[in-house]
C-alpha positions as CSV (number, residue, x, y, z in Angstrom):
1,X,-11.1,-56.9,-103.7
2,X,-13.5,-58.3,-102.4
3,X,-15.8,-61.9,-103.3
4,X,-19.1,-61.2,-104.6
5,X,-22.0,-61.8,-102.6
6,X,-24.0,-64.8,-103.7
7,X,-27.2,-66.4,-102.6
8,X,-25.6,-67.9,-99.8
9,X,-24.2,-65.1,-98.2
10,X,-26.8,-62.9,-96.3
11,X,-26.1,-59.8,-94.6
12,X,-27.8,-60.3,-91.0
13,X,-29.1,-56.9,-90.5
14,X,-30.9,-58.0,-87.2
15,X,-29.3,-56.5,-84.2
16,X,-28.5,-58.7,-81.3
17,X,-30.6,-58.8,-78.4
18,X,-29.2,-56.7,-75.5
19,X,-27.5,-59.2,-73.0
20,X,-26.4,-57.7,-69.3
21,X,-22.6,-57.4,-69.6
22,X,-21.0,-59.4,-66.4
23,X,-20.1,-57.3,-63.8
24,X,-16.4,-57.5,-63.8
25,X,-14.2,-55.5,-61.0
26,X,-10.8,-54.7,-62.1
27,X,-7.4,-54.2,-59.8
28,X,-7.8,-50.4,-59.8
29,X,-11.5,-50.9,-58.4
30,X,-9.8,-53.2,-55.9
31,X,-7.1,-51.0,-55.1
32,X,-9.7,-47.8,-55.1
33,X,-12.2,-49.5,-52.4
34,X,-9.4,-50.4,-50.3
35,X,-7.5,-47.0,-50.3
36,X,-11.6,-45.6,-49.1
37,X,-12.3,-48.4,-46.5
38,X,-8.8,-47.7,-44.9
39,X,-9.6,-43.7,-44.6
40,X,-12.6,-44.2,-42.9
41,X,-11.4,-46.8,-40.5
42,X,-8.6,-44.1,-39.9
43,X,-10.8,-41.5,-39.3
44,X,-13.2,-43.4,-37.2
45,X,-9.8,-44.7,-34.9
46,X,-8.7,-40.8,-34.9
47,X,-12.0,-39.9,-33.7
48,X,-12.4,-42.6,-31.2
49,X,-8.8,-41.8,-29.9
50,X,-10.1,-38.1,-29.6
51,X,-12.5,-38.5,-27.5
52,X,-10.9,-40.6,-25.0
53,X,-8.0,-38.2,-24.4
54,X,-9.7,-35.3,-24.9
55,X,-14.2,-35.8,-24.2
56,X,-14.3,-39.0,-22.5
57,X,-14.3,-37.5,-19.2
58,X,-16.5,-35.3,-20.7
59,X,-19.2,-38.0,-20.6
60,X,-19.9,-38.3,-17.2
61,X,-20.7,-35.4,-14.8
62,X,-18.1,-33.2,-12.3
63,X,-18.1,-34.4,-8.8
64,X,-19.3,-31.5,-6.9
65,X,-17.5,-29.9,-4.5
66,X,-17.6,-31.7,-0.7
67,X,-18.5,-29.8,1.5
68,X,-16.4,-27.7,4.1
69,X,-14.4,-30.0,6.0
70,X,-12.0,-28.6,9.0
71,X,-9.6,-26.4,6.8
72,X,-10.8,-27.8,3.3
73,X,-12.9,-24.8,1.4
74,X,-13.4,-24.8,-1.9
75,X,-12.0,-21.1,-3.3
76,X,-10.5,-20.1,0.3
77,X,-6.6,-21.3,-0.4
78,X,-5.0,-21.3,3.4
79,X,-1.6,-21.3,4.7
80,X,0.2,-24.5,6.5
81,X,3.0,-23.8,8.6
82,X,5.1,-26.7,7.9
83,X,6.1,-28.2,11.3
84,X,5.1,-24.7,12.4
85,X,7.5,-22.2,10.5
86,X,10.7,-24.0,11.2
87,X,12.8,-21.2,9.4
88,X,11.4,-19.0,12.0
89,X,11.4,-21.5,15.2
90,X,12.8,-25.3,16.3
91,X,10.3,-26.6,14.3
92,X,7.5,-29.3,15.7
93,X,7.5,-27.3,19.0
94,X,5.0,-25.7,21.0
95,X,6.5,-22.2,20.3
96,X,6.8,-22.6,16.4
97,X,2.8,-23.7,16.4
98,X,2.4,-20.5,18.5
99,X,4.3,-18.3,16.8
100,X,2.9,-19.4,12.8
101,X,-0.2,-18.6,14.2
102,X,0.2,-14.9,15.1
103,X,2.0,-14.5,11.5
104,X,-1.1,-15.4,10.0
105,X,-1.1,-19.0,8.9
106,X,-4.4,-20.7,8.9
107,X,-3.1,-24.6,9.8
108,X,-0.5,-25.8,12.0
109,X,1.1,-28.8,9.5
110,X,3.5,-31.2,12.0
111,X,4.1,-35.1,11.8
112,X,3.7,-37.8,14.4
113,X,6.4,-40.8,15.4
114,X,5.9,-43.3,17.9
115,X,8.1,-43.1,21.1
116,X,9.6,-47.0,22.6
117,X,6.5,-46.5,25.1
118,X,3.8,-45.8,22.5
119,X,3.6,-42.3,22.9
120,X,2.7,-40.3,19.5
121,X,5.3,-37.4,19.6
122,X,6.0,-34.5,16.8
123,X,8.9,-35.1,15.3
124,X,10.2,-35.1,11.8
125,X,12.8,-37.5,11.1
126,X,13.8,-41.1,12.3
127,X,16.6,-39.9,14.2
128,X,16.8,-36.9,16.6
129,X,20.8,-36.0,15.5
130,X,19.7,-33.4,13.5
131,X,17.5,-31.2,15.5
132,X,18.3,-32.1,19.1
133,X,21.5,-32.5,21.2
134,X,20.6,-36.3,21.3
135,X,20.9,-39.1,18.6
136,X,19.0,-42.3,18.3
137,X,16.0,-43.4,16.6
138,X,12.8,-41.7,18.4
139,X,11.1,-45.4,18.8
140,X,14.7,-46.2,21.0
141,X,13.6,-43.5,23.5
142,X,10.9,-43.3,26.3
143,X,8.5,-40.2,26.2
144,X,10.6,-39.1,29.6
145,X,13.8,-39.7,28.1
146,X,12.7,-37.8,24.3
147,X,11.8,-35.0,26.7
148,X,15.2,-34.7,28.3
149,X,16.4,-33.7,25.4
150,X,17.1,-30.1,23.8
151,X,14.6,-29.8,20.7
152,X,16.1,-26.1,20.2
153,X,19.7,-26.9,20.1
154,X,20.8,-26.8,16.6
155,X,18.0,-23.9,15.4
156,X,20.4,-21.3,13.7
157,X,18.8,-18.5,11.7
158,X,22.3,-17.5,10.2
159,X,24.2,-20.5,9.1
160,X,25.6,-21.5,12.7
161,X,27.4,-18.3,13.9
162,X,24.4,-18.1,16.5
163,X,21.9,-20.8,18.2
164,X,19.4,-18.8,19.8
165,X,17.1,-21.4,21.4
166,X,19.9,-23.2,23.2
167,X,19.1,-23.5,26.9
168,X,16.3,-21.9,26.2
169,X,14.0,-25.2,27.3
170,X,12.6,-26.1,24.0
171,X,11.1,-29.5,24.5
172,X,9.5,-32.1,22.0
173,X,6.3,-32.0,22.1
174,X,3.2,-35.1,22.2
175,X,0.3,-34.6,20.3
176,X,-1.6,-34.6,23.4
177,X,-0.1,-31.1,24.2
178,X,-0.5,-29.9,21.1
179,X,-4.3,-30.3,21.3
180,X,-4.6,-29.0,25.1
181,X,-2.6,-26.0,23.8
182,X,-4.3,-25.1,20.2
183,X,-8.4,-27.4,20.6
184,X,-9.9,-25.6,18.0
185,X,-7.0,-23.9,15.8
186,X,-6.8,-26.4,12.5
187,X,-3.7,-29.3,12.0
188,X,-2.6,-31.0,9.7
189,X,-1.3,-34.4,11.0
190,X,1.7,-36.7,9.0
191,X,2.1,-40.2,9.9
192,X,6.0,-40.3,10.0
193,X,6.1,-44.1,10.8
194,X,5.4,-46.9,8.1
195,X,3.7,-49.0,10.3
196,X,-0.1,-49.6,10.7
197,X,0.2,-49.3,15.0
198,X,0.8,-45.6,14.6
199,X,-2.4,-45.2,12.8
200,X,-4.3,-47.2,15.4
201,X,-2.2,-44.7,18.4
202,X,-3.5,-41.6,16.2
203,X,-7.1,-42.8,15.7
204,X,-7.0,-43.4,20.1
205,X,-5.8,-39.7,20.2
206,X,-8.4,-38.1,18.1
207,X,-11.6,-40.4,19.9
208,X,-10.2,-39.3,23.0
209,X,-10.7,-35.6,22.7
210,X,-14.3,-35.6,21.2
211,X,-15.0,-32.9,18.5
212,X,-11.5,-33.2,17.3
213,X,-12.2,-34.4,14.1
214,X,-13.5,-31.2,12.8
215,X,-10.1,-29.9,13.2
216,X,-7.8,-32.1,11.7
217,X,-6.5,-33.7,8.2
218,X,-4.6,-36.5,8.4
219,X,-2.2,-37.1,5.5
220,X,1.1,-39.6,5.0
221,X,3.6,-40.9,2.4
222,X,2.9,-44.5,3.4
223,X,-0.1,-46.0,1.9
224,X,-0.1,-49.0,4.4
225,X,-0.5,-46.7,7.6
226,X,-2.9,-44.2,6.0
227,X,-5.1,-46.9,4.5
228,X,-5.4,-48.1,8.1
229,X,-6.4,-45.0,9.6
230,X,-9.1,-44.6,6.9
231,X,-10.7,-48.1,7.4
232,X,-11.0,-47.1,11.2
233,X,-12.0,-43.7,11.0
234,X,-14.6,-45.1,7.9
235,X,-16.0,-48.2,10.2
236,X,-16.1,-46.0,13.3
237,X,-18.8,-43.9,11.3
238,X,-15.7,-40.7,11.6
239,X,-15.0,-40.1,7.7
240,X,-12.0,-37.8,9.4
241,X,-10.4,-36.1,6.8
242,X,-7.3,-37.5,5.0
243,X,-4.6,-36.6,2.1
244,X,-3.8,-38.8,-0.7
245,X,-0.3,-41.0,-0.1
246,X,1.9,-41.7,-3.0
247,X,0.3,-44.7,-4.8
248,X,-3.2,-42.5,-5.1
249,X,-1.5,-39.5,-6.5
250,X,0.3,-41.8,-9.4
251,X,-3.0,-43.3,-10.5
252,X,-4.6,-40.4,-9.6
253,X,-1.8,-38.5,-11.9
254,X,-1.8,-41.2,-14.6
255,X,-5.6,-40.9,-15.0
256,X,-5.6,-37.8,-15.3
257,X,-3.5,-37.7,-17.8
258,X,-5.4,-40.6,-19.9
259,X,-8.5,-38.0,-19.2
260,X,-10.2,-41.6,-17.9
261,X,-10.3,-39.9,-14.1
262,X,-14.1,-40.0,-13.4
263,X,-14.1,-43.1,-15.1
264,X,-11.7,-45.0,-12.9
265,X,-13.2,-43.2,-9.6
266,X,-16.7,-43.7,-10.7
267,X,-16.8,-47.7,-12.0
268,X,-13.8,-49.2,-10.6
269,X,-12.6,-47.2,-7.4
270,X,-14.1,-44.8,-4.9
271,X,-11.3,-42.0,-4.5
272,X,-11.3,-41.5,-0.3
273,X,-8.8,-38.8,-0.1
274,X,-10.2,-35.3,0.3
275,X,-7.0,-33.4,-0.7
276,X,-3.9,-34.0,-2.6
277,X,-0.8,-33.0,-0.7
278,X,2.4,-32.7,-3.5
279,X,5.4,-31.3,-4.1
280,X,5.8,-28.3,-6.9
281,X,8.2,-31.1,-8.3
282,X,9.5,-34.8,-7.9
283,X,12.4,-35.5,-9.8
284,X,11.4,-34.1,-13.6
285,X,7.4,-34.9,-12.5
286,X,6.1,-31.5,-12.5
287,X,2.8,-31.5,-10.8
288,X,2.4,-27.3,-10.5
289,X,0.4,-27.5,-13.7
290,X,-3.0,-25.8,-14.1
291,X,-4.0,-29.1,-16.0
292,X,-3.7,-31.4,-12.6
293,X,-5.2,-28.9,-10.5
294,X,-8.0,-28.3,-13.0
295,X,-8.7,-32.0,-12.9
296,X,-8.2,-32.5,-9.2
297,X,-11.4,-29.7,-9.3
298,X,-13.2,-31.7,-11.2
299,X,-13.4,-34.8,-8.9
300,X,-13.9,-32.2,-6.3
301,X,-10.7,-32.3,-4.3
302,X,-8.2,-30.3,-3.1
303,X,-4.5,-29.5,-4.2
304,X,-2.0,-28.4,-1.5
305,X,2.0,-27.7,-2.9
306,X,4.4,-28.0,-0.6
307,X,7.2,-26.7,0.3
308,X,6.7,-23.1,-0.8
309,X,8.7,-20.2,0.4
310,X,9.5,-17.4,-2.8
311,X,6.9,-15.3,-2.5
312,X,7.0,-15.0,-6.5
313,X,6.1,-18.9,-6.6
314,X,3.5,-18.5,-3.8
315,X,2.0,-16.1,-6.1
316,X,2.0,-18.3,-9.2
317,X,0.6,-21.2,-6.7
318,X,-2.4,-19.5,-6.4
319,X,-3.1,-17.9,-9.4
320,X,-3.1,-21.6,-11.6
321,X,-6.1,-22.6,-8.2
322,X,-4.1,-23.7,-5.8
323,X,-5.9,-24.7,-2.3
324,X,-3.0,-24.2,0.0
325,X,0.5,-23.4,0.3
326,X,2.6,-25.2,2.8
327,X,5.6,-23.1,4.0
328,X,8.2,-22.8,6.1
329,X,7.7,-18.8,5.8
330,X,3.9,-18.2,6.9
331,X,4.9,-14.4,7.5
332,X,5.8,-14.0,3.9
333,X,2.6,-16.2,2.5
334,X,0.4,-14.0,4.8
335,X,2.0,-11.2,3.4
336,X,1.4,-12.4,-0.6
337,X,-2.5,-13.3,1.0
338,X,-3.1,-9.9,1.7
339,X,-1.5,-8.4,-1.4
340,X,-4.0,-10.6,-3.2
341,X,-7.2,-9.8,-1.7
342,X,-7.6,-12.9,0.1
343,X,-6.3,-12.1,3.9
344,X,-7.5,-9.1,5.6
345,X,-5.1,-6.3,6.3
346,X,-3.5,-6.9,10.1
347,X,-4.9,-3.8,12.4
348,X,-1.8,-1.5,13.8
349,X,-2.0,-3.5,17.3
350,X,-1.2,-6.5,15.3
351,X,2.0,-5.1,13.7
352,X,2.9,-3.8,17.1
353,X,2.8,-7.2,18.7
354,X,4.3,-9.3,16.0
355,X,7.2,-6.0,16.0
356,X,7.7,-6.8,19.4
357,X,7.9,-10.5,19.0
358,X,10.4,-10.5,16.7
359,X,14.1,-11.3,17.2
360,X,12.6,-12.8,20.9
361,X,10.4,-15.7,20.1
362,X,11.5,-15.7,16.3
363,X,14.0,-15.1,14.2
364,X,14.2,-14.3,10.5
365,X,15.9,-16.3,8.4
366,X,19.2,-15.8,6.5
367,X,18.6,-18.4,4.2
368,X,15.9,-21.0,2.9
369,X,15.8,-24.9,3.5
370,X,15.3,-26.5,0.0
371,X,12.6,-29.7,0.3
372,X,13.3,-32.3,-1.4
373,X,10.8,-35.4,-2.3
374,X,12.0,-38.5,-2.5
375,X,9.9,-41.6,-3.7
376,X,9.0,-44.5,-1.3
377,X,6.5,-46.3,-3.7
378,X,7.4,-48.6,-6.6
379,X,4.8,-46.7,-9.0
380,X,6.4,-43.2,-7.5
381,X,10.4,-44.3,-8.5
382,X,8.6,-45.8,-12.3
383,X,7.2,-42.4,-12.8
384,X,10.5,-40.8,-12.5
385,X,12.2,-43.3,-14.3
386,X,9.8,-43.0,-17.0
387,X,10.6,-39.3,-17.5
388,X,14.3,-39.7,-16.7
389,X,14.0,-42.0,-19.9
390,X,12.5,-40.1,-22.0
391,X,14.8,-37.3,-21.2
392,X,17.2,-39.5,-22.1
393,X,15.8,-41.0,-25.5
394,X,15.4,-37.4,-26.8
395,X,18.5,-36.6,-25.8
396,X,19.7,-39.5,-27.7
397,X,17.9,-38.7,-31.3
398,X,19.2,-34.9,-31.2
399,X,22.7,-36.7,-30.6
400,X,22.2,-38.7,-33.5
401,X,20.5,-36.1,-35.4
402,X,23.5,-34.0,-35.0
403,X,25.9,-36.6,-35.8
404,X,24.4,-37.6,-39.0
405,X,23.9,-33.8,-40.0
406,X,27.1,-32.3,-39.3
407,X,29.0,-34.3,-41.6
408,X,26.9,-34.2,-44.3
409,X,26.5,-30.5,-44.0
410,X,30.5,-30.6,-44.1
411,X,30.5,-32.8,-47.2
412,X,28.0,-30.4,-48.9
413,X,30.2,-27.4,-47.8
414,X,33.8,-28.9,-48.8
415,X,32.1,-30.4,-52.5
416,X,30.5,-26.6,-53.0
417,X,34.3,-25.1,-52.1
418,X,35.6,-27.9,-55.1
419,X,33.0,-26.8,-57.3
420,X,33.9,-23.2,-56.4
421,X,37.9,-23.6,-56.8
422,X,37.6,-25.6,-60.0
423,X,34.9,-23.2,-61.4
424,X,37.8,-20.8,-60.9
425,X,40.2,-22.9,-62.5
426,X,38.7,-23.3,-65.3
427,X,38.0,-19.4,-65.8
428,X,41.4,-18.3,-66.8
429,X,41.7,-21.8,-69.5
430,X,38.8,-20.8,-70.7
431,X,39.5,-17.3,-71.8
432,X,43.2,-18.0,-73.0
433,X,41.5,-20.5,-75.1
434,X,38.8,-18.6,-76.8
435,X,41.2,-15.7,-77.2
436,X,43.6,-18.2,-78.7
437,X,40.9,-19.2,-81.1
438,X,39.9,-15.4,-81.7
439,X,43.4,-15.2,-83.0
């Protein structure tokens, strides 16, 4: 019970005036605006990362095509004969250029080395052993004594039961010749030697026959000696042609790849190289990708895979947009060309001669010479490191993946045979028991 109200105790019936209540935020609030803020900034870095691998080269325009440069056409892919069919011919001689010409290839590809007299000769490796009856370094021997030797002596079409060209005066050839014989057909020039003098000796050869210029692409592994030869051609007002050497296809690669390309070529660095010259593969590096030729297209350059001799691949090649093919087998590409639309069909007289030709001035192959690349640059080997490693890593997790798998899947399967056998057990006790209580 209650007191009873007296005088002194009033009932206030007044209401109280409405106050603004505080503005309090609790944890959950907290916790609610942080769980938003940390979306957003998610989506905004998702978004941001988006675009750079996949728009930001969208940004800025597509480098046009150049225009036609000696055997560079955009859409026209062409056939090199690399060091002038030398499955069919010695190669780097005056008869292989000859010959890769009447099967139908577009370029004659060769490479230069400096003689002990300063003479720019073709020739492929450092040391003559291996093509020649000689052996020595090529910058040991004089032009006259380089010519001495037999360049057709070890050519064998059949694994070494016959050597056709023996005897047959087969000579290395200079440069020089090469350009009094072919002056206008199209070549495709390799600086052998790592060493800026050869550049200089190949830049003399060119200004000395006027007009060459239009005919020729120069190209080279060695970034030292085909920088050189750019900076002279560039400050002689030449802009010859030239290939990219192994440090511009890793950028150019990596780039690429990042989809920062026109970026990089457009702020930073002007790209100089007209072409890219490349192997279908280096090491696990697989460059025959319609990606890389797609963005080679884009900065308006040219993709030439080398060395390509199954006519199945050739194909392939030049369906993904290939430019050029560079073969040791230019009858065979010629062949594929023509299958495809893109070579004429040779008249009868033409079969007839090439007929005639054959088993005389060259000989069909039994077998195929496998190119291998091998890197010279520091960037080249950490490319293939780099995918040799991650081969390796995800070898590495399936190992462990497997290890930790298989003997828990065996503990799952010997504790499902216990349960199994003692479920089994236990069936027989069972029933004597509730017969034995039945009873």
């Amino acid at each position: 019970m209650g007191l009873p109200r007296g005088p002194l105790q009033r009932i206030n019936t007044r209401a109280a005036p409405c106050l603004p209540l505080p503005t309090i935020t609790s944890a959950v609030d907290h916790r609610h605006r942080y769980i938003m803020m940390r979306r957003v900034l998610l989506v905004v870095v998702f978004l941001a990362c988006s675009c750079l691998l996949f728009g930001f080269d969208n940004l800025f325009p597509l480098r046009v095509p150049q225009p036609p440069h000696a055997f560079l056409h955009p859409g026209r892919p062409v056939i090199l004969s690399h060091r002038g069919s030398r499955s069919l011919n010695p190669e780097n001689t005056i008869l292989a250029f000859e010959n890769s010409l009447l099967l139908g290839a577009d370029v004659i590809e060769t490479d230069v080395r400096l003689t002990k007299d300063n003479v720019l000769v073709c020739f492929h490796d450092e040391n003559v052993a291996r093509t020649t009856n000689g052996s020595g370094i090529v910058r040991s021997f004089t032009l006259q004594e380089i010519k001495y030797l037999d360049a057709g002596y070890h050519f064998t079409p059949d694994n070494g039961t016959t050597f056709p060209f023996r005897g047959k005066d087969v000579r290395v050839s200079t440069l020089r010749e090469v350009y009094e014989k072919f002056p206008r057909s199209y070549i495709n020039i390799e600086i052998k030697d790592d060493d800026p003098y050869a550049a200089d000796k190949l830049y003399e050869e060119i200004e000395f026959h006027p007009g060459w210029e239009q005919y020729i692409v120069v190209v080279g592994q060695y970034c030292k000696s085909l920088g050189r030869f750019r900076s002279l051609s560039l400050s002689k007002g030449k802009n010859i042609a030239s290939a990219a050497c192994e440090n511009d296809v890793i950028t150019f690669l990596l780039h690429s790849f990042l989809r920062t390309s026109r970026v990089w070529y457009t702020f930073v660095q002007d790209f100089v190289p007209k072409a890219f010259q490349v192997p279908v593969r280096s090491g696990l590096l697989s460059l025959d990708s319609s990606f890389f030729v797609s963005c080679a297209h884009a900065m308006g350059k040219y993709i030439h895979y080398w060395v390509v001799n199954d006519p199945r691949e050739m194909r392939r090649l030049v369906e993904i947009g290939a430019d050029g093919l560079i073969t040791d087998r230019p009858d065979l590409a010629a062949q594929i060309f023509r299958d495809m639309g893109i070579k004429e069909q040779p008249s009868q007289e033409e079969k007839d001669r090439i007929k005639s030709l054959s088993g005389k001035s060259f000989f069909i192959p039994e077998f195929d010479v496998v190119e291998v690349h091998t890197c010279t640059s520091i960037g080249c080997v950490a490319v293939q490191s780099l995918e040799n490693s991650l081969l390796m890593a995800s070898v590495i997790v399936v190992g462990i993946i497997l290890c930790c798998y298989i003997p828990y899947y065996r503990s799952r399967s010997s504790s499902s045979s216990r349960s199994s056998s003692s479920s089994g057990m236990k069936g027989p006790s069972s029933s004597s028991s509730s017969s034995s209580s039945s009873t």
